[in-house]
C-alpha positions in Angstrom: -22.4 14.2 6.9 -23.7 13.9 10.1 -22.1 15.9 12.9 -23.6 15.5 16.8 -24.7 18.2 19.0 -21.9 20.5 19.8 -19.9 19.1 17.3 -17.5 22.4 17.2 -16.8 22.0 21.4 -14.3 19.9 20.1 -13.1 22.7 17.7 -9.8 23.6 20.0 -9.8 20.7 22.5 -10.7 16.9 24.1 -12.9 15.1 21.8 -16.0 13.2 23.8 -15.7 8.9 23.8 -16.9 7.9 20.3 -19.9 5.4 19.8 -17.9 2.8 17.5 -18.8 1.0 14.4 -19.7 -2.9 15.5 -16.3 -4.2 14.3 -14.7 -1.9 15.9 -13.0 -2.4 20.0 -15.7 -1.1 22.3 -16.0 2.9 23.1 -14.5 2.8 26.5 -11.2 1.0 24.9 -11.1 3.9 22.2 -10.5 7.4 21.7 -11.7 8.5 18.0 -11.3 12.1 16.7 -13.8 12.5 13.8 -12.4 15.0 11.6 -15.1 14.8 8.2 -16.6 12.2 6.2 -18.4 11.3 3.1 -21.3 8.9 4.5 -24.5 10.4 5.7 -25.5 7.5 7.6 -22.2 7.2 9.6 -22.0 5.1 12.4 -19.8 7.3 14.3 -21.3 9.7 16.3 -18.7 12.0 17.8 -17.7 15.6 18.2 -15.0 16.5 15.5 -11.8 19.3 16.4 -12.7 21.9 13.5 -10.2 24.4 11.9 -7.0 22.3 11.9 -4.7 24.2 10.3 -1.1 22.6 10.6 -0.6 20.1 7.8 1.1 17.6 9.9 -1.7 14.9 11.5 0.4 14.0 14.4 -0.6 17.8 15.7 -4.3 16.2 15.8 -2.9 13.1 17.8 -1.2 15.2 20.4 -4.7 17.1 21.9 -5.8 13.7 23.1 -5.1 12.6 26.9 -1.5 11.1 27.4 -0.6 12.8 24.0 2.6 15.2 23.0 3.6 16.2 19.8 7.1 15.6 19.0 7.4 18.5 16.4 10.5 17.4 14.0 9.4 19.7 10.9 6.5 20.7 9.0 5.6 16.9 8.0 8.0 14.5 10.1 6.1 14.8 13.7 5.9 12.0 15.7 3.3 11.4 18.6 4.7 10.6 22.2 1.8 8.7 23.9 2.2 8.8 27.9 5.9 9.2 27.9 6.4 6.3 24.8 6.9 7.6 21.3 8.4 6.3 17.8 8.1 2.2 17.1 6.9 1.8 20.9 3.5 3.4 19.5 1.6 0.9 17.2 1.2 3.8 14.6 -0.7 2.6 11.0 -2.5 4.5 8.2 -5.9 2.9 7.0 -5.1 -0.2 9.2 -2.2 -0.8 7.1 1.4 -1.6 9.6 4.8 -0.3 7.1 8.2 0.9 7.9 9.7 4.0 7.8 12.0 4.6 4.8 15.0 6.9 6.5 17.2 6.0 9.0 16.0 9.4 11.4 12.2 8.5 10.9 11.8 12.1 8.6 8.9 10.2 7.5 7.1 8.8 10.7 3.6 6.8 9.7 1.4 9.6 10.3 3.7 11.7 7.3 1.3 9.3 5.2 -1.6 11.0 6.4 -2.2 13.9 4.9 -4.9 16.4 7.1 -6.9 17.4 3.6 -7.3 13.3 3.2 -7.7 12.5 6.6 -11.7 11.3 8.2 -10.7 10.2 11.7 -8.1 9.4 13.6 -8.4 6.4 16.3 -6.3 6.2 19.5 -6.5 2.7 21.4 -6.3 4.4 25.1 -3.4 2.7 27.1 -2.4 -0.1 24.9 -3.2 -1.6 22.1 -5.6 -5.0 21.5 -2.9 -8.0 20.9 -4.8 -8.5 17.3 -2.5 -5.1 16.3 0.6 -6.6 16.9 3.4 -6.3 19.4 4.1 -2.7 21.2 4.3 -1.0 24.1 1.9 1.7 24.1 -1.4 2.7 22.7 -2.3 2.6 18.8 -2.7 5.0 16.4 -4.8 4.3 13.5 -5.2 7.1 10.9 -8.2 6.5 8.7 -8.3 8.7 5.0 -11.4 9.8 3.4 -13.0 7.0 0.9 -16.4 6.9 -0.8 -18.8 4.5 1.2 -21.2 2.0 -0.3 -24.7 3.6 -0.7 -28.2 2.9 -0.4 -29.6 1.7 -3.6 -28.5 -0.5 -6.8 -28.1 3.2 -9.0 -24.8 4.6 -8.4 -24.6 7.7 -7.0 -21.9 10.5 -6.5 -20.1 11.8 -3.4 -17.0 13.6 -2.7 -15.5 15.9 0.5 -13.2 18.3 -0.7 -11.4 20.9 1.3 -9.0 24.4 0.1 -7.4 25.9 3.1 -4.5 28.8 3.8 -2.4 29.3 6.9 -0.5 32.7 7.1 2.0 31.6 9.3 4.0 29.8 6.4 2.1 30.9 3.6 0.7 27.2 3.2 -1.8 25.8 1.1 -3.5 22.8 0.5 -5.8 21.3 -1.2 -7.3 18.1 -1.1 -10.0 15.2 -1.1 -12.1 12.1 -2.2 -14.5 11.9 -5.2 -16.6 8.8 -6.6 -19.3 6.9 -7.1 -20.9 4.3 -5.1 -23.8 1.7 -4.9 -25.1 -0.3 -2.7 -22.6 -2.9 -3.9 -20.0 -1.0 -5.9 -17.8 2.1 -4.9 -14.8 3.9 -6.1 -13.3 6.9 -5.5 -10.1 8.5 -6.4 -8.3 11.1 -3.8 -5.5 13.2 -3.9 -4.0 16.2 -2.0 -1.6 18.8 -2.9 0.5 21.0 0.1 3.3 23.6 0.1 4.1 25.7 2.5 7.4 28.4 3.0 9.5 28.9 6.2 7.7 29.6 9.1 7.8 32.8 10.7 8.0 33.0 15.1 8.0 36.0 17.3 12.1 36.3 16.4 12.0 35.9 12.7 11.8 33.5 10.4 13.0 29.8 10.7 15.1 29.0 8.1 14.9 25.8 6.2 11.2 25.2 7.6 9.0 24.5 4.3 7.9 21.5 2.5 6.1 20.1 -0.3 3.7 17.1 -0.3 1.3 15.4 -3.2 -0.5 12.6 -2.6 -2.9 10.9 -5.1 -4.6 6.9 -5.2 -7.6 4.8 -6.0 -10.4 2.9 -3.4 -12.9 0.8 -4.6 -14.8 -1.9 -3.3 -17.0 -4.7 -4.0 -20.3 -5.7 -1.2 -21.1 -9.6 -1.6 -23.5 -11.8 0.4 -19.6 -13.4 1.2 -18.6 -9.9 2.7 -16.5 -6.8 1.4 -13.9 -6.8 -1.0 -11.6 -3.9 -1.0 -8.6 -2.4 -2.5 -6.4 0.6 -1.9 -3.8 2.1 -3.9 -1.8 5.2 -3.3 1.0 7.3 -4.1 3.0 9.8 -2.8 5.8 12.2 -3.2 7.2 14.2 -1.2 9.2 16.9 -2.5 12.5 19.1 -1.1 10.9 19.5 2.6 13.1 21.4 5.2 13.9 19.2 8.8 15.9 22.2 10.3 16.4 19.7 13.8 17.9 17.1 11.5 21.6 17.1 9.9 19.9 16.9 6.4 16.5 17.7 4.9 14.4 15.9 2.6 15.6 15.9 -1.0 12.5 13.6 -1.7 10.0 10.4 -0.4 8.5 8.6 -3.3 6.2 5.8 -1.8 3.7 3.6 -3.0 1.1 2.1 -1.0 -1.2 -1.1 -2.3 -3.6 -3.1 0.4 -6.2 -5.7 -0.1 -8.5 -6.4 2.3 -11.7 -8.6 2.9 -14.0 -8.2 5.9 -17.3 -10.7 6.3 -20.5 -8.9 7.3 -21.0 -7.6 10.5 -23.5 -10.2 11.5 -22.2 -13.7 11.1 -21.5 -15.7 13.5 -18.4 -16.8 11.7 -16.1 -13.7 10.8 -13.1 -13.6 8.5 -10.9 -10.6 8.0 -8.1 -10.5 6.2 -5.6 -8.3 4.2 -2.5 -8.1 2.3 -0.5 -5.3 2.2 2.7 -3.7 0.3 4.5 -0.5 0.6 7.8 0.7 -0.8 9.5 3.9 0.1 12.8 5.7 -1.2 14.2 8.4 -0.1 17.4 11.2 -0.2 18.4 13.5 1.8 21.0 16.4 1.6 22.7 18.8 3.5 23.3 21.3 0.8 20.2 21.8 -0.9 17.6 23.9 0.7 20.1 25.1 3.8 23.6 26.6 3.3 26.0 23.9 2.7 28.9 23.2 4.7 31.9 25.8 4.1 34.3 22.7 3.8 33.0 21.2 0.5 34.4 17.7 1.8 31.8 17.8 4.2 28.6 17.8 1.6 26.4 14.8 2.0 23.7 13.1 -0.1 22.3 9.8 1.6 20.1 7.5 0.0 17.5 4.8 1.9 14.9 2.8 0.9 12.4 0.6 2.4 10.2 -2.3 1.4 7.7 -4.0 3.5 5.4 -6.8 3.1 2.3 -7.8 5.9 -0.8 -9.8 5.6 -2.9 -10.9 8.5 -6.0 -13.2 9.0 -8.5 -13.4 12.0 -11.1 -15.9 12.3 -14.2 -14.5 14.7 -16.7 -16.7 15.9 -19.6 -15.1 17.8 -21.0 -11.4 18.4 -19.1 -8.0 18.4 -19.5 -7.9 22.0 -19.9 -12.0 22.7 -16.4 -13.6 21.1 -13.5 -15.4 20.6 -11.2 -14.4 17.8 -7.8 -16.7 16.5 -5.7 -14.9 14.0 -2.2 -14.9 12.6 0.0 -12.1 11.1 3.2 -11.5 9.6 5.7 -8.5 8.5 8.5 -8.6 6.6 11.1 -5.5 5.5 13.8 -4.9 3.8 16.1 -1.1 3.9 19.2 0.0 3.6 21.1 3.6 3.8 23.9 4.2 1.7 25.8 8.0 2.6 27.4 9.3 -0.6 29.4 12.6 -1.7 27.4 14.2 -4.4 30.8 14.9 -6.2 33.0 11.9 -4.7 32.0 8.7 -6.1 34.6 7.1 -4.1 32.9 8.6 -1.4 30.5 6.0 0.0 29.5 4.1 3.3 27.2 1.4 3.7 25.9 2.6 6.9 23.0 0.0 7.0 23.2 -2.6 4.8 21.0 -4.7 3.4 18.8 -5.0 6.3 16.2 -7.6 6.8 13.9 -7.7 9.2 10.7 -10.3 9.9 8.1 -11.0 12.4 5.6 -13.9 12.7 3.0 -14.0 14.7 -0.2 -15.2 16.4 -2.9 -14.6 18.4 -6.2 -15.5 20.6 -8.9 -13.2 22.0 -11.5 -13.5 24.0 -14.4 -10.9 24.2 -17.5 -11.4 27.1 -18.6 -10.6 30.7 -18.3 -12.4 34.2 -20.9 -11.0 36.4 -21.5 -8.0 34.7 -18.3 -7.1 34.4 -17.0 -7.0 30.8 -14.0 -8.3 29.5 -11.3 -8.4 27.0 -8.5 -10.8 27.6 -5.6 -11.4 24.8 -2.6 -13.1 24.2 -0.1 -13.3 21.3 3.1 -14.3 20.5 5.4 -13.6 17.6 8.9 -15.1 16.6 11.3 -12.0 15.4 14.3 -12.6 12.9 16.7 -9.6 11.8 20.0 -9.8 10.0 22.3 -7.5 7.9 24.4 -7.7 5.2 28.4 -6.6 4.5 28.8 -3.0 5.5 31.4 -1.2 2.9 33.3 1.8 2.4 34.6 3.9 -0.8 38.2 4.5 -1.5 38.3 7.8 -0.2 36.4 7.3 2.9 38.9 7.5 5.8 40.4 4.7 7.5 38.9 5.1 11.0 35.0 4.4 9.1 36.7 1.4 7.1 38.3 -0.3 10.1 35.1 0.0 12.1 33.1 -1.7 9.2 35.8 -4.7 8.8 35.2 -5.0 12.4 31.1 -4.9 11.8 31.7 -7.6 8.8 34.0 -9.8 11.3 30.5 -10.2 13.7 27.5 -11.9 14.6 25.4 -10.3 12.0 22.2 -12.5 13.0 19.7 -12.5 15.1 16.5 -14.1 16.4 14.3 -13.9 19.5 10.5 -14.2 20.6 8.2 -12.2 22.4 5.1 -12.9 24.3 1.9 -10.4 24.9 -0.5 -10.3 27.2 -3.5 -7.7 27.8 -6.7 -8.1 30.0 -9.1 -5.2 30.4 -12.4 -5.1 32.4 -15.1 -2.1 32.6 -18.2 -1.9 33.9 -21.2 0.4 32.8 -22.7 1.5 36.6 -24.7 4.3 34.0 -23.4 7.6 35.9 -19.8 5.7 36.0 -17.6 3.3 34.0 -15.0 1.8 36.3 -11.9 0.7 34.0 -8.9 -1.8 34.8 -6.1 -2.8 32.5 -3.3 -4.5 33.0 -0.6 -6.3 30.1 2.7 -7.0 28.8 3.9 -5.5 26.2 7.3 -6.0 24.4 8.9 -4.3 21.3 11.9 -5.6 19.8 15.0 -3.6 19.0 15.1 -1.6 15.3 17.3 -1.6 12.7 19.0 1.7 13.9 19.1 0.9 17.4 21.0 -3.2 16.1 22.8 -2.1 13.2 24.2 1.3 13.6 27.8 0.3 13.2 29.0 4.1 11.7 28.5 6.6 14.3 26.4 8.9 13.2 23.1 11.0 13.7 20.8 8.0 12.9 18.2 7.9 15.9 14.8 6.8 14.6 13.7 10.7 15.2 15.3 11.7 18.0 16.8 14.5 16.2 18.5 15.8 19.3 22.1 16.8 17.3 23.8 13.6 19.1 25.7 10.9 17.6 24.6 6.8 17.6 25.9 3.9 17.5 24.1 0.2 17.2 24.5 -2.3 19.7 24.1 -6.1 18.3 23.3 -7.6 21.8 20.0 -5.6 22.3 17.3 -7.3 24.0 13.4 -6.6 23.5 11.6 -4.2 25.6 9.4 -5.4 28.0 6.7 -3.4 30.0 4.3 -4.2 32.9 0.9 -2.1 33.1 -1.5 -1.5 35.2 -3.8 1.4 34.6 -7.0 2.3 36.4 -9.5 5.0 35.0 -13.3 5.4 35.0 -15.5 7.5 32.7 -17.8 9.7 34.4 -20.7 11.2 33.1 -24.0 13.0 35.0 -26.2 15.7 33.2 -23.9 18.0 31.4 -21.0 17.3 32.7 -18.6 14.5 32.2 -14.8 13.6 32.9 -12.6 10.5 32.2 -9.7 10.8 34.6 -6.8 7.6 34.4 -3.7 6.6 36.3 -0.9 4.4 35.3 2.3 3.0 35.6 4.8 1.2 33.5 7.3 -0.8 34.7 9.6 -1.4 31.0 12.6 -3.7 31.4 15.6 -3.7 29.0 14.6 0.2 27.9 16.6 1.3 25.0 18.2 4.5 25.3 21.3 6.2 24.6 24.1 6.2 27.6 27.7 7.1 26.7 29.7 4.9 24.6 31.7 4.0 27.7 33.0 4.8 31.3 35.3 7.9 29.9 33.2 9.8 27.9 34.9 12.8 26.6 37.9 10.7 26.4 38.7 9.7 22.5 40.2 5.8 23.4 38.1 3.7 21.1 37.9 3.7 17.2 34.1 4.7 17.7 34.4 7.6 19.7 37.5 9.0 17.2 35.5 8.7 14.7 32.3 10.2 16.2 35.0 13.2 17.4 36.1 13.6 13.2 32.3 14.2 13.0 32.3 16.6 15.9 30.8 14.8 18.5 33.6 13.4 21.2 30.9 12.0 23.3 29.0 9.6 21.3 26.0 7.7 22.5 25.2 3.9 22.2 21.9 2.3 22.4 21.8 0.1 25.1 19.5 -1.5 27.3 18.1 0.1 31.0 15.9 -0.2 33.2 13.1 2.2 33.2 9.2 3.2 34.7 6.9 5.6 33.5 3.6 6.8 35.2 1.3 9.6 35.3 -2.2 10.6 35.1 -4.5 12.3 32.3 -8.0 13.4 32.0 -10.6 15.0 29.4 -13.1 16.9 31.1 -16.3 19.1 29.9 -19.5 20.6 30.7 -22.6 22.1 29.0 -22.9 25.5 30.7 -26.1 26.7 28.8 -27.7 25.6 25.1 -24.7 27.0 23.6 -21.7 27.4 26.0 -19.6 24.1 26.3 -16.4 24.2 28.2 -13.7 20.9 27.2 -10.4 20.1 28.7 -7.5 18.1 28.6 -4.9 17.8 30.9 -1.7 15.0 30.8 1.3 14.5 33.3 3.7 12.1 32.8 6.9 10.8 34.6 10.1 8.8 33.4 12.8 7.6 35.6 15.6 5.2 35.1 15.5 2.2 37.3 19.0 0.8 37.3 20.8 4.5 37.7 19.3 8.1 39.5 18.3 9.5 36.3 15.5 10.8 34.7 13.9 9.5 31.3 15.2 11.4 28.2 12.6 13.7 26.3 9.9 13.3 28.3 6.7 15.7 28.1 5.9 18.0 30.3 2.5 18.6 32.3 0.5 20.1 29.9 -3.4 21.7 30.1 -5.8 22.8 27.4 -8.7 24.5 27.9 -11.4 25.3 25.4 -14.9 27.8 25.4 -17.3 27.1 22.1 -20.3 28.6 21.6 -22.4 26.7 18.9 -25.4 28.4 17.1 -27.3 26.4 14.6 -24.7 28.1 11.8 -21.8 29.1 13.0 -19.7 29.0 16.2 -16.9 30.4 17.8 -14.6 29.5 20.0 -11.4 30.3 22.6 -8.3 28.0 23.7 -5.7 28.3 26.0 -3.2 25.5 25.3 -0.1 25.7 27.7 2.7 23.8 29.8 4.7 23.8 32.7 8.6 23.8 33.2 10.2 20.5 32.8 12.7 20.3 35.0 12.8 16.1 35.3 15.4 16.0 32.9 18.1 13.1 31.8 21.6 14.3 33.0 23.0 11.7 31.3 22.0 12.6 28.1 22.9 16.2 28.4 18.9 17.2 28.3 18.7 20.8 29.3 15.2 22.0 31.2 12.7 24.3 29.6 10.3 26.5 29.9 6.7 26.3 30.5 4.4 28.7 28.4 0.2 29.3 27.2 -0.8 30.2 24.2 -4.2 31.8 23.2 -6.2 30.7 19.9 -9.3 31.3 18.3 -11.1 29.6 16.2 -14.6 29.7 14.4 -17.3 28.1 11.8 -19.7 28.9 9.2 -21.8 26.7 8.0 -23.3 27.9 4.5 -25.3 25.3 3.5 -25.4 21.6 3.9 -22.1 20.1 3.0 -20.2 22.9 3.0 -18.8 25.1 5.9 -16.2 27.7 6.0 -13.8 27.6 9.3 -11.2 30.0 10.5 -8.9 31.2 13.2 -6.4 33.0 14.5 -3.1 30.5 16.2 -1.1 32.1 19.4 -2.7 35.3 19.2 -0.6 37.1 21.3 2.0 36.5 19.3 3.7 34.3 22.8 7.6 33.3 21.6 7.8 29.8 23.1 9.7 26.5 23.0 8.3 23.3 23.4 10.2 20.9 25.5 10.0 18.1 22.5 10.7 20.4 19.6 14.2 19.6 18.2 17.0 21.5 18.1 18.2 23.9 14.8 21.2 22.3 12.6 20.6 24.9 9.9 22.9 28.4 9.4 21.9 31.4 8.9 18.5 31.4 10.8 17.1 33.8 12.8 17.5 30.8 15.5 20.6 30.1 16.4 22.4 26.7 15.9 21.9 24.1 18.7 18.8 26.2 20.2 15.9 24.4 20.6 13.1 25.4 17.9 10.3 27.7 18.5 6.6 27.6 18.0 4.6 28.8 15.2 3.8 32.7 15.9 0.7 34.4 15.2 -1.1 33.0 12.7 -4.5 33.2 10.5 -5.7 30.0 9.0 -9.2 29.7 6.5 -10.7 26.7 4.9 -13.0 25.7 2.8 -14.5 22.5 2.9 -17.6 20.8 0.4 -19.0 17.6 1.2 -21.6 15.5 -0.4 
């Protein structure tokens, strides 16, 4: 494995721009944070963030520019990307596009990426290239360890392997690819094994707060004179995992992944890539379980979901990778459904989604060049949407309020269809010393099934996991957002800084806003029903009109030989448009600040990672303000040998008792946080791992 000079800078903070492989969008499009890798001869040359200890990959995603961390439990964290988070980010694991299998997104795309199996994540800055599909923000693409193709016509072995313990939970993991590969064969197999117990804060413990997670699969791959042949197959199963900001916890995920792909070689003038993918994902969830159950037994819940979701695309290329025009096509279809059940009622049942279909087809153009020196990436797609749902239902003993409302559901326009149109055009320059940078698109996202189909008020909301109640809304339109960002990338001697502003103008915003003009006031069937729940003041998805802007930088400079200083700093603002409101769950401005000293075999590091109050808060969605807070970690290498390196660190050293403005808020008794508080971060912490590469 090849690492860069003052590859550990990174160890705490911003990762530098990444030199990109030739397929790939060009570095000043891209943020890529290297974390290891298999192939000697790599074509990615970047600094890689060392000792990461949390097993959740969306933690990695958050210390880029524009990033938060939406921290829902030990392994269902979702990334907000420059005020934007859940299906608005274009999030995919290996390339691969799937949906989530429960109704609260407990298992966002990034749960599918375990850290022991992950070898670099990839974040499209600002929005994401049209060939990716429709969305409003930037992509996330999460790519796991595989054996490359080698050098000769022998076969040779490789693996990367890592063992790691964080004290914090009393974690564990262990993990990592191992195979075989020629210069026209590979094949590897991978798995990863994680468990970790309730995690411990400055106050006590938080209860309800562990997790379990094995993973295991196949890659191989096949090198022609016609191009590359590969295949990808993968399990995993995720075992009784607490969600204390969620109404239940995981009783399981058992998912299977399968892709087949073909890519031409890099240097045709004709380029064909293709792939075929399937994933299928159920899941159950209780309330009863791991947590204390409800003291009224009538109250226990088990829900089942599952998910299936078929995509393929194609893209013709025809030209360089900097010198082309691409046509392609793409198409996604799902099906999921959520049945709640008592566990000892079998009369007891609600159809709370059912039989959900949803489908997209789509196409695209793209055209890569330069006018004048200035280069160029224009885009345009445009996709027809289709999504439906079947009879909703109710048990015998389920009360009549639930019963009447699904009638009511049943008696509706259960249908519907739409298209959407994207555009993106970016232009940078290289001036050497500067990069000037101009984007400017729009970008839709049509509604979810949640956000549709919700007809049974409950706490379905994609993730939001704020303790408030949902219902659907059939007459949802897409989203649509206006961009224009402006940015440049900066670099002279040792020191270097890519600072970019934006704004987003997003008509037809979904969020929640009271279910009508008297909330509080129990005078439709929803809101008595929501009230026999506990929540008089349900919310309904609906649509608004909003605009987000901001600004966000990475920063650094080589002081001396050894002494690199890297930073990060993001602010973000949300407002409603149609009402004098703020955006709901919106990040606050956050710094990080990082001081690595590199010798040839080890190095050390500091971090201060902190935020400020967040005070712009929605008052129509009840969001209360929080405090801003720094933490202090420390974090180090030792690198034995080649291939094998030994990193460790201490996490909030001072042992700080903070809550993060995102972090949820507990559903779970008898915690050493109380109920409805909003959840604290990790106390102090050691973390060591081991990690062998070859």
């Amino acid at each position: 494995m090849r690492i860069a000079p003052g590859a550990c800078a990174l160890l705490l903070g911003a990762p530098l721009m990444a030199a990109v492989p030739a397929h790939a969008q060009d570095a000043s499009l891209l943020d890529e944070i290297v974390v290891t890798g298999v192939r000697p001869d790599t074509a990615i040359d970047a600094v890689r963030p060392a000792g990461v200890a949390a097993p959740d990959s969306a933690g990695l995603v958050a210390r880029l520019p524009g990033a938060a961390l939406i921290d829902n439990g030990g392994l269902s964290g979702q990334v907000q990307y420059r005020g934007l988070f859940g299906e608005r980010v274009l999030t995919r694991v290996n390339g691969q596009r799937f949906h989530s299998g429960g109704p609260n997104a407990m298992d966002p795309p990034l749960h599918y990426a375990p850290m022991p199996l992950v070898a670099s994540v990839e974040v499209d800055r600002g929005i994401s290239p049209v060939r990716n599909g429709p969305a409003l923000a930037g992509g996330v693409n999460a790519r796991l360890k595989e054996v490359g193709f080698g050098e000769g016509a022998a076969f040779a072995p490789a693996w990367d392997l890592s063992a790691g313990y964080r004290s914090v939970d009393d974690s564990r993991s262990f993990g990592g690819v191992a195979g075989m590969a020629s210069d026209r064969f590979r094949v590897n197999l991978l798995g990863a094994y994680e468990s970790g117990g309730d995690m411990r804060f400055p106050g006590g413990v938080v209860r309800d707060s562990g997790f379990r997670r094995d993973t295991y699969g196949l890659s191989a791959g096949w090198r022609s004179g016609a191009g590359d042949l590969g295949l990808d197959l993968r399990a995993q199963e995720t075992g009784p995992s607490g969600t204390p900001p969620f109404a239940l916890d995981i009783l399981y995920f058992d998912t299977d992944f399968a892709r087949l792909s073909f890519a031409s070689p890099a240097e045709s003038k004709v380029r064909l890539e293709a792939s075929l993918g399937h994933v299928r994902v159920e899941h159950g969830m209780d309330n009863f379980s791991l947590r204390p159950a409800p003291a009224m037994a009538s109250m226990r819940r088990l829900s089942l979901a599952d998910a299936e979701t078929v995509a393929g695309e194609a893209r013709l290329v025809f030209g360089s990778a900097t010198r082309s025009f691409s046509v392609g096509a793409d198409f996604e279809q799902a099906d999921k459904s959520v049945v709640i059940t008592h566990p000892d009622n079998p009369n007891f049942v609600v159809g709370s989604l059912p039989g959900i279909e949803v489908s997209r087809l789509g196409g695209h153009l793209e055209w890569r060049g330069a006018v004048r020196g200035v280069e160029a990436e224009l885009g345009v797609r445009a996709d027809a949407h289709r999504a439906s749902a079947g009879e909703a239902w109710t048990g015998s003993a389920v009360p009549a309020g639930p019963t009447l409302l699904a009638a009511a559901f049943n008696a509706g326009d259960r249908d519907w269809s739409g298209g959407t149109v994207d555009l993106a055009a970016r232009f940078w320059r290289d001036l050497g010393a500067v990069t000037p940078r101009l984007t400017l698109a729009r970008k839709t996202r049509v509604p979810n099934a949640v956000e549709r189909f919700s007809w049974m008020p409950t706490e379905a909301s994609g993730g939001l996991a704020d303790g408030n109640i949902y219902v659907g809304d059939r007459t949802l339109r897409p989203e649509t957002a206006w961009i224009v960002e402006a940015g440049f990338d900066w670099r002279r001697g040792p020191a270097w800084a890519r600072p970019t502003v934006y704004y987003r103008r997003v008509d037809d915003y979904i969020q929640g806003v009271p279910f009508d003009a008297t909330p509080g006031v129990a005078d439709t069937r929803v809101e008595m029903v929501a009230a026999m729940s506990g929540d008089p003041t349900p919310l309904r998805f609906a649509n608004v009109d909003a605009e987000l802007y901001g600004f966000d930088m990475d920063f650094g400079v080589q002081l001396t030989d050894r002494l690199r200083l890297d930073g990060v700093t993001s602010v973000v603002r949300g407002k409603r448009r149609d009402v004098g409101d703020d955006l709901y769950r919106i990040a606050p401005p956050t710094l990080r600040l990082a001081a690595t000293w590199d010798e040839t075999d080890w190095s050390v590091g500091a971090e201060v990672a902190g935020t400020l109050r967040q005070t712009h808060i929605s008052a129509g969605n009840d969001e209360t303000p929080s405090g801003g807070y720094a933490v202090f970690n420390l974090r180090g290498e030792w690198r034995l040998r080649p291939g094998l390196r030994v990193e460790a660190g201490v996490e909030n050293l001072f042992d700080r008792d903070y809550r993060a403005h995102l972090a949820g808020r507990n559903r779970v008794g008898d915690s050493d946080v109380a109920l409805g508080e909003r959840l604290p971060g990790a106390g102090r912490g050691a973390f060591v791992t081991l990690k062998a590469a070859l």
